[in-house]
Phi, psi and omega in degrees: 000120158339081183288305182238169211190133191240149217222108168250144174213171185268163173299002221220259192320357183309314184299313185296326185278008181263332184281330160271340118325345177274300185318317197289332180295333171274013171242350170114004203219110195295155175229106171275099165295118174223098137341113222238152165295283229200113187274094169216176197296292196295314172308315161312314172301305198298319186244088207298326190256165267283108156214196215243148162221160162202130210250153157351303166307323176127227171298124153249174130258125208234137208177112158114296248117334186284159149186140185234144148233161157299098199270115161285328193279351135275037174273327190323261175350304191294314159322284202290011138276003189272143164196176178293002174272302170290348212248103184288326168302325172341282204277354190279329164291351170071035189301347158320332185249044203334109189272156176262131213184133223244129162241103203263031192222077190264355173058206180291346186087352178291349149286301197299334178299341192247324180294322149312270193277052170220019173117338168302126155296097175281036165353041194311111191257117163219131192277327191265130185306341197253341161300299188302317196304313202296328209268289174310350150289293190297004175262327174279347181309295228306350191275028185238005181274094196330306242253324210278304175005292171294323188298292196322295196340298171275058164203113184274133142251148205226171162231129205194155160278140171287348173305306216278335211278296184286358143299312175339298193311317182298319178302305217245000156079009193268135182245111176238156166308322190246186122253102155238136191240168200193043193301126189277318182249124168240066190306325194290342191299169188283217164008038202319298176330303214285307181319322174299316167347309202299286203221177171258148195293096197311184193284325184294321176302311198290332157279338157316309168314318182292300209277335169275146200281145158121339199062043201086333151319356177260144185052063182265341167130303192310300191303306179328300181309295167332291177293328166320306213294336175287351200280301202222116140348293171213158187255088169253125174269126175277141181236203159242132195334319164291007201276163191275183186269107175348125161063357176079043159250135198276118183325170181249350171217155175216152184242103170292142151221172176320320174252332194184156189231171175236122144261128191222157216232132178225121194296170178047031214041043180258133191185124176192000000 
């Protein structure tokens, strides 16, 4: 896990990055403030490796040349083309009966963003502070955004190990309808080639990589399932369409697509 971080900003932003640096710092993850001539594309080439800049925009994460946020508000397009008919997560989560439903993997959030506005009470989990701070930015922009507003409205971020959260959940007798995971490095899968194959790993992914612990190894899942399935009406997982099964256990229904399928595991006898 990512302890410490060096934060570059222009003199105009100094203040907002001492505000984003006060947050990251009440989460454990020290922050080196550096002032910059001019935070531009060519400054990013010179200093490849991982740290955070903030900009107009607000918070980044920067590497390479590169810089990512969960951008949500260009997500929008994508929303107003989405519904339960077109969307195979739609129906793998049954987003129809809009469910109260854990997203314990959150990644960019870009699932929860469209589950959420296709109908879900979302609860979105994320364990690493400076990925929950990214998260927890792009939810407040989104929320000055008209279309996006209601949607952000139904999605509680919680900052937590999803481990330690969905034991909580079991202790305290709380139940909800969906699990959905979405386990980010699934190194272990079968037919590795072909999988690198399907695409080259976008830029946002390639900095996730970098920032997450571990060698790649986090939030692979299996205890995740497991503890869902106690949990939860019903469990869905995203895979990548070749991948073996989250713990080598076989869904009780699966929704194939081209790149990735959803597997799902359902309690109580529940299966539609």
């Amino acid at each position: 896990m990512v302890s410490e971080i060096r934060l570059f900003t222009e003199l105009t932003f100094h203040e907002k990055a001492q505000q984003y640096s006060a947050v990251l710092s009440s989460r454990g993850v020290v922050v080196f403030i550096e002032q910059v001539e001019k935070l531009n594309a060519r400054f990013l080439r010179l200093n490849p490796e991982l740290a955070l800049c903030v900009d107009e925009e607000g918070l980044w994460l920067c590497a390479n040349g590169m810089k990512m946020q969960p951008d949500w508000i260009a997500e929008v397009g994508r929303l107003k083309r989405a519904s339960l008919k077109s969307e195979m997560i739609a129906r793998a989560c049954n987003l129809g009966e809009k469910p109260k439903l854990i997203d314990a993997t959150a990644g960019l959030g870009h699932d929860s963003l469209l589950m959420a506005h296709l109908g879900a009470e979302v609860t979105l989990v994320e364990r690493h502070p400076i990925l929950f701070t990214l998260l927890e930015d792009s939810k407040a922009k989104s929320k000055n955004d008209s279309f996006l507003a209601s949607v952000v409205a139904r999605i509680d971020l919680v900052f937590s190990d999803s481990n330690v959260y969905l034991q909580s959940q079991i202790d305290q007798k709380q139940m909800v309808d969906v699990v959905y995971l979405d386990p980010m490095f699934p190194q272990r899968d079968q037919n590795q080639q072909a999988i690198k194959k399907q695409a080259q790993v976008k830029k946002q992914m390639q900095l996730l990589h970098l920032l997450l612990p571990e060698d790649g190894e986090m939030d692979l899942g299996d205890q995740l399932l497991n503890l869902a399935k106690r949990m939860a009406k019903r469990v869905v997982v995203k895979r990548p369409r070749l991948a073996v099964f989250l713990d080598e256990q076989k869904p009780d229904h699966q929704w194939q697509g081209d790149a990735c399928r959803f597997d799902a595991y359902f309690q109580n006898d529940l299966c539609n």
